[in-house]
Backbone atoms as SQL, in Angstrom:
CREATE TABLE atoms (id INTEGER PRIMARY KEY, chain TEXT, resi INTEGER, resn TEXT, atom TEXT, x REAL, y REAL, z REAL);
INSERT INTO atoms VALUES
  (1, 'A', 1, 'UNK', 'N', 95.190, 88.828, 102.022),
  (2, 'A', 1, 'UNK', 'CA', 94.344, 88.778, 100.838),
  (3, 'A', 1, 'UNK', 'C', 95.231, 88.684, 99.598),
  (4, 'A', 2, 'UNK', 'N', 94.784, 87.760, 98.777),
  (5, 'A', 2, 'UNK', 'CA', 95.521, 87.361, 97.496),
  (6, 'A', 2, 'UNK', 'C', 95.494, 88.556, 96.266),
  (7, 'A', 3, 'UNK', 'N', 96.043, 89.170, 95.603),
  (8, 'A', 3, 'UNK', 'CA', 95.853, 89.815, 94.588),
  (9, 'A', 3, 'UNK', 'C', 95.496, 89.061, 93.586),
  (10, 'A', 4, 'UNK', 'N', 94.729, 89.564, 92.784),
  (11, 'A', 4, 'UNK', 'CA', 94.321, 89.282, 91.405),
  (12, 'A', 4, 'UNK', 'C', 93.531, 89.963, 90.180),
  (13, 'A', 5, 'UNK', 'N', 93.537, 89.948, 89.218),
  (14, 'A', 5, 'UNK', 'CA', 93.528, 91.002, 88.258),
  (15, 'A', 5, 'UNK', 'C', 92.067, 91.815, 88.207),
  (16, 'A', 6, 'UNK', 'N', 91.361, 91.178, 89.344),
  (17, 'A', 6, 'UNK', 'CA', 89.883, 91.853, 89.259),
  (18, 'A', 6, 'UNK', 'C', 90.416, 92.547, 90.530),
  (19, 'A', 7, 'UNK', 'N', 91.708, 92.886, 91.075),
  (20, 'A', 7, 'UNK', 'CA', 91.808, 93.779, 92.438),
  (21, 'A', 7, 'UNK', 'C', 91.714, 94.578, 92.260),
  (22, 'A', 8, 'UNK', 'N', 90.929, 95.605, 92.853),
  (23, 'A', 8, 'UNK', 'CA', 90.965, 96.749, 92.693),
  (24, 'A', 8, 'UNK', 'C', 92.262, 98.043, 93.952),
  (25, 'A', 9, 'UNK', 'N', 93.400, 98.331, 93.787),
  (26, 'A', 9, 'UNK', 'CA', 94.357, 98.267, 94.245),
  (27, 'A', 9, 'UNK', 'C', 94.053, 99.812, 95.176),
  (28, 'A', 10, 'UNK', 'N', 94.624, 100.417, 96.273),
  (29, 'A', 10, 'UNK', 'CA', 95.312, 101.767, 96.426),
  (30, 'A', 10, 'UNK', 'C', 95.992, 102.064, 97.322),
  (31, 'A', 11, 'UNK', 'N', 96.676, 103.326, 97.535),
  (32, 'A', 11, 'UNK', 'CA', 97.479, 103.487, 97.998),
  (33, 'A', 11, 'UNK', 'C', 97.010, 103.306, 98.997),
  (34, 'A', 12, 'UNK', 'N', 97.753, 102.886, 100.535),
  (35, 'A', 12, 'UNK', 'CA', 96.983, 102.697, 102.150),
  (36, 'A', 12, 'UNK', 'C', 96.988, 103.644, 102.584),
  (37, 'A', 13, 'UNK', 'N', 95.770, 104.204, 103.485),
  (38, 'A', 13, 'UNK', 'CA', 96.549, 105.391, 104.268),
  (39, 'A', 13, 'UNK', 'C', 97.515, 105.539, 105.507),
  (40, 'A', 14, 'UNK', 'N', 97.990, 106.470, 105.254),
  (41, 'A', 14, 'UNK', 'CA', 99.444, 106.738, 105.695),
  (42, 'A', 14, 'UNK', 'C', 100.296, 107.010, 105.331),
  (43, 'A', 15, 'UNK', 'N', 100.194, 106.582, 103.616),
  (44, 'A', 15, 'UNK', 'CA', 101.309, 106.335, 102.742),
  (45, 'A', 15, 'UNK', 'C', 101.422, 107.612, 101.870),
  (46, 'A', 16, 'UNK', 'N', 101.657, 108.660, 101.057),
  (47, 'A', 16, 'UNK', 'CA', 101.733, 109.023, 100.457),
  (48, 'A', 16, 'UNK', 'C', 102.774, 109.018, 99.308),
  (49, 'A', 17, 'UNK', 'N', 102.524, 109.055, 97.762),
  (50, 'A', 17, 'UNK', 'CA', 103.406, 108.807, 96.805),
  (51, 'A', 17, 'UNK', 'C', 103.770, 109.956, 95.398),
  (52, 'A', 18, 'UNK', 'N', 104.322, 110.479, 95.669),
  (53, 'A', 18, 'UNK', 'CA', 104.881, 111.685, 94.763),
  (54, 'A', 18, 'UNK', 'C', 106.607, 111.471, 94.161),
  (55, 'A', 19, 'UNK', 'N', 106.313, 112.160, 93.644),
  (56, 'A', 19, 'UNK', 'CA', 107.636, 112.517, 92.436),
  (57, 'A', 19, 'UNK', 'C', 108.946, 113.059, 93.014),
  (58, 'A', 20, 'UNK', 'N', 109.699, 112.689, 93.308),
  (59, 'A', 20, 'UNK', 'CA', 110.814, 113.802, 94.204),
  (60, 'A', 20, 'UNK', 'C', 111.871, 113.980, 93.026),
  (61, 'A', 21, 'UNK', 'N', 111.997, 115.111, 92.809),
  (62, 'A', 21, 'UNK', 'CA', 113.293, 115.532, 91.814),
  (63, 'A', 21, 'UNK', 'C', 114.668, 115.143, 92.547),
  (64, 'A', 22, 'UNK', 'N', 114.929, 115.617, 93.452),
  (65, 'A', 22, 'UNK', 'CA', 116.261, 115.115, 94.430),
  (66, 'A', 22, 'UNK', 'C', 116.421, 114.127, 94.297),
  (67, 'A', 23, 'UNK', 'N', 115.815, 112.748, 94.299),
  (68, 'A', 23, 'UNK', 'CA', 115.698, 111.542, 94.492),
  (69, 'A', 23, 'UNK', 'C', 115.578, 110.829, 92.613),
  (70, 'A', 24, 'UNK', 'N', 115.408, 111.962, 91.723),
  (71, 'A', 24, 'UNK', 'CA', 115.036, 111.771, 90.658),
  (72, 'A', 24, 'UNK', 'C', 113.903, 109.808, 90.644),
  (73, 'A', 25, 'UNK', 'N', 113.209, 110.148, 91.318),
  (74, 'A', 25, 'UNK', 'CA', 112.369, 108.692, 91.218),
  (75, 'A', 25, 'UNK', 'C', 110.930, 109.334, 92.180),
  (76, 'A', 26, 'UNK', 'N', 110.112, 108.329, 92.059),
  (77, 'A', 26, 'UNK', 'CA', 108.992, 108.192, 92.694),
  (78, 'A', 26, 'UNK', 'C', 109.190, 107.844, 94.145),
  (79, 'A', 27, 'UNK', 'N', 108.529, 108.625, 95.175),
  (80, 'A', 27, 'UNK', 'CA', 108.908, 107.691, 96.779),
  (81, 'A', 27, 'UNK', 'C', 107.574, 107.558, 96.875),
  (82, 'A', 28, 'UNK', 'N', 107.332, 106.454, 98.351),
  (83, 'A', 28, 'UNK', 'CA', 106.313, 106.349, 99.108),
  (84, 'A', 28, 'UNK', 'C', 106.283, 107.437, 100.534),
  (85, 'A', 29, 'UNK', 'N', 105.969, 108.122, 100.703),
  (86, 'A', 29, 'UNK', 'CA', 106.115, 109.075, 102.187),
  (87, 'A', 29, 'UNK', 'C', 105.211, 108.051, 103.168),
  (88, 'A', 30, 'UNK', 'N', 105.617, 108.209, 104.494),
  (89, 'A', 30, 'UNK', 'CA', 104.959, 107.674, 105.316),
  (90, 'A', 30, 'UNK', 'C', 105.820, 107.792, 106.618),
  (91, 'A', 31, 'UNK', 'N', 104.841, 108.424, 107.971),
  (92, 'A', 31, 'UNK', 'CA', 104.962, 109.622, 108.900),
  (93, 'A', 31, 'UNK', 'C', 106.776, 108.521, 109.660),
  (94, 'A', 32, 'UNK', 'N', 107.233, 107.333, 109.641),
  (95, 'A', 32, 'UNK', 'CA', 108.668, 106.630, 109.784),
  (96, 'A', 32, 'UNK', 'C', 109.359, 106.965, 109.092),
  (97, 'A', 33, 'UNK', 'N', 109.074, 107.155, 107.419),
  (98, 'A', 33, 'UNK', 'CA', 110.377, 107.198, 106.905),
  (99, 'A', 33, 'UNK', 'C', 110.035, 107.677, 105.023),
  (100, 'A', 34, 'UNK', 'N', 110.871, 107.246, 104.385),
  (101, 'A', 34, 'UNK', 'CA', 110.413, 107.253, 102.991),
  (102, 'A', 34, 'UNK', 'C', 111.040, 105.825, 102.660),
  (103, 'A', 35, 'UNK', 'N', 110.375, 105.411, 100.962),
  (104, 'A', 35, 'UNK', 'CA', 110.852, 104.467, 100.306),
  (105, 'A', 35, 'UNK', 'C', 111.005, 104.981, 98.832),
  (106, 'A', 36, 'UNK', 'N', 112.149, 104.844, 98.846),
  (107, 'A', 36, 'UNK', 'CA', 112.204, 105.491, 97.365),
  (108, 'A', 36, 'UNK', 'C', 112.298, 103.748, 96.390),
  (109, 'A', 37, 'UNK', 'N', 111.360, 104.246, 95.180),
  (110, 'A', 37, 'UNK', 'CA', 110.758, 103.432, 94.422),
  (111, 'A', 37, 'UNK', 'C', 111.567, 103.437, 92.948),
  (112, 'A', 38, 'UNK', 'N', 111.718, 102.156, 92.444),
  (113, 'A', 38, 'UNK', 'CA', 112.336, 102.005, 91.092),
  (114, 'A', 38, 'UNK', 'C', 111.563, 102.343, 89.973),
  (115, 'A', 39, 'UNK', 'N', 111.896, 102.694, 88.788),
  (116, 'A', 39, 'UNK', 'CA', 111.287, 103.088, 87.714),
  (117, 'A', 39, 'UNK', 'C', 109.695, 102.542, 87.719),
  (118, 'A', 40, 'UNK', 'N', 109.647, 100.831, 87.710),
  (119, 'A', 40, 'UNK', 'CA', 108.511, 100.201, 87.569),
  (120, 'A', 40, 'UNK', 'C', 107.221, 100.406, 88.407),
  (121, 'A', 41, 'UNK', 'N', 108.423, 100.123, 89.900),
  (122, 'A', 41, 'UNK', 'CA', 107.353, 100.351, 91.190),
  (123, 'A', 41, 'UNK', 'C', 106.245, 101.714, 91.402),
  (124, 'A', 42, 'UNK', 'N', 107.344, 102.731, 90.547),
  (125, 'A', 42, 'UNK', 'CA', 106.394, 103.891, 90.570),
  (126, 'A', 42, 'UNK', 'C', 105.378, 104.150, 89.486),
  (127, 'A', 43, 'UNK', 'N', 105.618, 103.534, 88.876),
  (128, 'A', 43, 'UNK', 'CA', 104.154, 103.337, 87.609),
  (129, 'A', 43, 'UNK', 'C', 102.740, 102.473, 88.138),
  (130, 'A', 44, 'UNK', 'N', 103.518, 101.608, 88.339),
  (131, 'A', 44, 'UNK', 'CA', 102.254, 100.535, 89.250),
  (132, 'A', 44, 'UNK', 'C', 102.028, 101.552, 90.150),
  (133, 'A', 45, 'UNK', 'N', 102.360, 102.170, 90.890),
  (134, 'A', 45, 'UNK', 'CA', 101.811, 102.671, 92.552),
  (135, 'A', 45, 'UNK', 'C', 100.919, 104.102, 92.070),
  (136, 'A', 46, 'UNK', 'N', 101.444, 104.681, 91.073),
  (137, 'A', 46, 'UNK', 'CA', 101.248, 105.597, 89.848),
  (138, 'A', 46, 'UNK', 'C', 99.422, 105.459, 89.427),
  (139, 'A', 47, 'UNK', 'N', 99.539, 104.603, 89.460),
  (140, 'A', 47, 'UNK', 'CA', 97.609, 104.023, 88.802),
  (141, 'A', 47, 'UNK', 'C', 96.944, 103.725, 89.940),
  (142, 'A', 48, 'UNK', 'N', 97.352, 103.066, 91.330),
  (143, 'A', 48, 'UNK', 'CA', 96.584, 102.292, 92.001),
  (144, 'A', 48, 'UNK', 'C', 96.019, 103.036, 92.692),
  (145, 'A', 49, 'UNK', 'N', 94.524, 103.852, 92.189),
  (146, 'A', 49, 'UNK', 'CA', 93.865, 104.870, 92.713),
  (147, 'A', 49, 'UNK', 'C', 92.349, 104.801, 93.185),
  (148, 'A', 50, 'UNK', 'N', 92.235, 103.492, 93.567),
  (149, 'A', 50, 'UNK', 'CA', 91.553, 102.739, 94.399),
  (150, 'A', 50, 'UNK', 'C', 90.157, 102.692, 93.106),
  (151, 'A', 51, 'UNK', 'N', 90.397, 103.128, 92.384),
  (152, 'A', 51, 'UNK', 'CA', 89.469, 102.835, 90.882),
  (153, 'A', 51, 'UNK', 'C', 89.721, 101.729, 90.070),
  (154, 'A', 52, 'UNK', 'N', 91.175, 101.549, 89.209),
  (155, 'A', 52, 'UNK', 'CA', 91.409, 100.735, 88.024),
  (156, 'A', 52, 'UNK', 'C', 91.193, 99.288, 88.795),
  (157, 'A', 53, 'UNK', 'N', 91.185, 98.617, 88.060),
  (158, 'A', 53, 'UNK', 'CA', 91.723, 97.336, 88.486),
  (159, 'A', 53, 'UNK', 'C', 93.023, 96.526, 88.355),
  (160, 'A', 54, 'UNK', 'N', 93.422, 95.791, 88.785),
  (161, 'A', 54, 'UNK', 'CA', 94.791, 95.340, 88.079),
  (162, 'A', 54, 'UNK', 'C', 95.144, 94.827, 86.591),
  (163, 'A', 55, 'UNK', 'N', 93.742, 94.526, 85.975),
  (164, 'A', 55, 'UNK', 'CA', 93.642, 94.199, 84.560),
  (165, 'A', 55, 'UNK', 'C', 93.824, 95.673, 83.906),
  (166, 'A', 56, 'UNK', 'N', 93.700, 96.778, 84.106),
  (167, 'A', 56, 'UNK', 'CA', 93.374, 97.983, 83.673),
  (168, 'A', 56, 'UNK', 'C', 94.705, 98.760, 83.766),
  (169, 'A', 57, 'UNK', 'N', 94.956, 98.775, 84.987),
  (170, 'A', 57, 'UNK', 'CA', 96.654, 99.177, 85.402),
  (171, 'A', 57, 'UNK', 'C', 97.569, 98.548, 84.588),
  (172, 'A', 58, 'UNK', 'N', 97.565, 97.244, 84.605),
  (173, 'A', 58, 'UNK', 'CA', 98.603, 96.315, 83.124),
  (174, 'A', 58, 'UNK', 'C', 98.016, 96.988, 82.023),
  (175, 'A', 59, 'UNK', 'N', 96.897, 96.973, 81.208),
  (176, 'A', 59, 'UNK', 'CA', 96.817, 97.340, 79.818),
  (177, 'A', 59, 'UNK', 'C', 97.511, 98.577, 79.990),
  (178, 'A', 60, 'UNK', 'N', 97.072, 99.276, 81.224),
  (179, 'A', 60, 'UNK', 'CA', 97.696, 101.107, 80.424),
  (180, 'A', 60, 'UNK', 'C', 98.980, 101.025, 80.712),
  (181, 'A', 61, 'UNK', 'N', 100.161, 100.228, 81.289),
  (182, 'A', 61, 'UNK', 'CA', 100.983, 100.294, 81.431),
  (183, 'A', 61, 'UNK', 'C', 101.663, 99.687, 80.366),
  (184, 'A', 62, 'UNK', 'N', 101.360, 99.051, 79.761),
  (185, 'A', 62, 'UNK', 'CA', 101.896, 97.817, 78.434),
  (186, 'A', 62, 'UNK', 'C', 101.343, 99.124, 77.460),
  (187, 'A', 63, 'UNK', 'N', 100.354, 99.883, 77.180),
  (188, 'A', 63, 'UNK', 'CA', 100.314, 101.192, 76.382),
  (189, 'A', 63, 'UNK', 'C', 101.046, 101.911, 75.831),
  (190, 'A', 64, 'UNK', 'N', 101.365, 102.263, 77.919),
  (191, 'A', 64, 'UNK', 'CA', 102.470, 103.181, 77.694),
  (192, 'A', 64, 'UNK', 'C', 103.265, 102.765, 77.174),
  (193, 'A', 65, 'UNK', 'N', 104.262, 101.724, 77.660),
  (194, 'A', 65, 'UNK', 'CA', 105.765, 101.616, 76.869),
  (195, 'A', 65, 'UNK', 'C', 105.457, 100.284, 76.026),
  (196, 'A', 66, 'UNK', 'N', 104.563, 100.731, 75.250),
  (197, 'A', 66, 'UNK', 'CA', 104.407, 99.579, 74.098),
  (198, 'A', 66, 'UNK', 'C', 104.715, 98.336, 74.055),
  (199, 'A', 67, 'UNK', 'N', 104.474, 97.480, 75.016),
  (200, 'A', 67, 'UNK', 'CA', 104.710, 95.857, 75.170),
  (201, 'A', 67, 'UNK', 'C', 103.860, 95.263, 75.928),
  (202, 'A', 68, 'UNK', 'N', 103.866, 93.833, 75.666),
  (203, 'A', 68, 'UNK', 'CA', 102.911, 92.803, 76.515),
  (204, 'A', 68, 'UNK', 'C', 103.475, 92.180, 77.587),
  (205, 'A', 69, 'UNK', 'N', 102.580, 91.562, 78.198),
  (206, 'A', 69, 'UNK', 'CA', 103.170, 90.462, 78.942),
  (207, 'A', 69, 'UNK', 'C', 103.792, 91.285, 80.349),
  (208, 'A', 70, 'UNK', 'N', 103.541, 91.798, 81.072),
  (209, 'A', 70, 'UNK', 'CA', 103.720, 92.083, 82.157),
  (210, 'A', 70, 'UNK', 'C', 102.696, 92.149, 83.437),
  (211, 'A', 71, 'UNK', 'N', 101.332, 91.302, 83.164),
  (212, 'A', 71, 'UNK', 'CA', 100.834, 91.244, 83.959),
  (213, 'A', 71, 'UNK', 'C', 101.418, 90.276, 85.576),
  (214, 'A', 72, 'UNK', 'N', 101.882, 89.425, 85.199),
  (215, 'A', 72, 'UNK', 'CA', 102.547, 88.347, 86.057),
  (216, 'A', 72, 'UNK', 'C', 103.787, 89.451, 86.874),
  (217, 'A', 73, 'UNK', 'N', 104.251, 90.433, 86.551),
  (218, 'A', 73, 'UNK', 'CA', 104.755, 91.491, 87.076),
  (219, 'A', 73, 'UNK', 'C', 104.320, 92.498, 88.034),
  (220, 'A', 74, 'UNK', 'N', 103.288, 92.668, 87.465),
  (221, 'A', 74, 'UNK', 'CA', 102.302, 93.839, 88.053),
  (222, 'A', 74, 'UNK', 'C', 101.973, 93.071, 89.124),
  (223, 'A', 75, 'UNK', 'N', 101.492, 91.670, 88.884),
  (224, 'A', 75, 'UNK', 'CA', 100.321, 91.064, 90.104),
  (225, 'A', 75, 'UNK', 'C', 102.072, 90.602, 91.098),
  (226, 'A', 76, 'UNK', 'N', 103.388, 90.187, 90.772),
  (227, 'A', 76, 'UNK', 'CA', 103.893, 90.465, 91.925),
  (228, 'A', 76, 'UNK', 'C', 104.336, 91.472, 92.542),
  (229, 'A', 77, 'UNK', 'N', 104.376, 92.352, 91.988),
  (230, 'A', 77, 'UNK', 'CA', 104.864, 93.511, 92.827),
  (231, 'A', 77, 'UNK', 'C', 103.916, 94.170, 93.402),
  (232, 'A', 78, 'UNK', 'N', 102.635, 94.205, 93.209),
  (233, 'A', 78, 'UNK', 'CA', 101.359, 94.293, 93.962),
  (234, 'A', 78, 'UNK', 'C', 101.079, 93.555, 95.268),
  (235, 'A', 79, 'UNK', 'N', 101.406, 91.728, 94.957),
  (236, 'A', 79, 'UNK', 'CA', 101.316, 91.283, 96.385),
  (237, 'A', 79, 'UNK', 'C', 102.253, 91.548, 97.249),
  (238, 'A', 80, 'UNK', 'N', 103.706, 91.862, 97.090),
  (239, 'A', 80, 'UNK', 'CA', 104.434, 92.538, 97.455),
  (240, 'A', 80, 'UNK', 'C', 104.633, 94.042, 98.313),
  (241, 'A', 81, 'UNK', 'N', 103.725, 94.796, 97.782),
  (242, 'A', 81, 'UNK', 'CA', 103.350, 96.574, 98.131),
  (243, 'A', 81, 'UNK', 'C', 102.290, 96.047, 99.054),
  (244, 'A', 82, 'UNK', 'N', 101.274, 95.126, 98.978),
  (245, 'A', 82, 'UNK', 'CA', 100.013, 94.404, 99.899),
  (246, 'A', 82, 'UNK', 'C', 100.586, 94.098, 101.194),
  (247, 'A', 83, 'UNK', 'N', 101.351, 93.371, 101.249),
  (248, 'A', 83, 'UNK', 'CA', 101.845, 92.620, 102.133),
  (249, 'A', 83, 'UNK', 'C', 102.866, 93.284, 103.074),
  (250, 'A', 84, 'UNK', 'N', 103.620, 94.358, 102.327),
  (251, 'A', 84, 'UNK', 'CA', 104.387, 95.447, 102.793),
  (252, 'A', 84, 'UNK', 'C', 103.149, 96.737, 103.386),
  (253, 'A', 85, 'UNK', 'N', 102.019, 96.714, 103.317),
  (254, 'A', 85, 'UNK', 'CA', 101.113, 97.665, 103.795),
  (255, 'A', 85, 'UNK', 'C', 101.012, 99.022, 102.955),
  (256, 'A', 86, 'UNK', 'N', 101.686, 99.032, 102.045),
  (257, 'A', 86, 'UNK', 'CA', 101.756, 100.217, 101.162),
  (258, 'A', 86, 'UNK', 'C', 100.258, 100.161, 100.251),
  (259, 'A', 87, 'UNK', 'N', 100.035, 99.118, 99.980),
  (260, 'A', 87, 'UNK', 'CA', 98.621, 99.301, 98.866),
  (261, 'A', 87, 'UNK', 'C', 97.495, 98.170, 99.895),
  (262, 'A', 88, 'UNK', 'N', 96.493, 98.783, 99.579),
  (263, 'A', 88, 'UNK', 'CA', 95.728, 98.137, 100.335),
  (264, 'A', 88, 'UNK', 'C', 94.579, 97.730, 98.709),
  (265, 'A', 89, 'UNK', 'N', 93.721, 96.615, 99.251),
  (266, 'A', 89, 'UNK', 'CA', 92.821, 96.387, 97.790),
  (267, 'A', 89, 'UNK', 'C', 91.209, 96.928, 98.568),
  (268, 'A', 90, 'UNK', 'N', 90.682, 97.840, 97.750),
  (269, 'A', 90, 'UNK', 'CA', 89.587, 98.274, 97.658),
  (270, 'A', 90, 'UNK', 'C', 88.521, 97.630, 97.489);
């Protein structure tokens, strides 16, 4: 399934995604292994709470750190987390 900004995104189950201080970053848990996540990845994965949409997740993320233009970002690293089984679309 294609992502697109009317997706409504979330985490899959299996996956769980929290904050690890040790790791100082965001991981994905999941009962194989972990993935520890880069600054960005954990903001996107951060929102995708099987509510926002991907239009909604970009605005509040361009909010937060005050800039545009990162939707074309969001929607790849989304089909990306999709395709990797980490986010599933609602």
């Amino acid at each position: 399934m294609s992502v697109g900004i009317a997706s409504v995104p979330q985490i899959a189950p299996g996956f769980r995604l929290q904050w690890e201080p040790m790791q100082d970053a965001h991981v994905l848990l999941y009962p194989e292994g972990m993935v520890k996540l880069n600054a960005s990845a954990g903001e996107i994965l951060k929102r995708c709470d099987g509510a926002a949409n991907v239009a909604a997740i970009t605005a509040d993320i361009e909010r937060q750190f005050d800039t545009t233009g990162l939707g074309d970002d969001v929607l790849a690293f989304l089909d990306i987390a999709t395709r990797q089984g980490w986010v599933q679309i609602a």
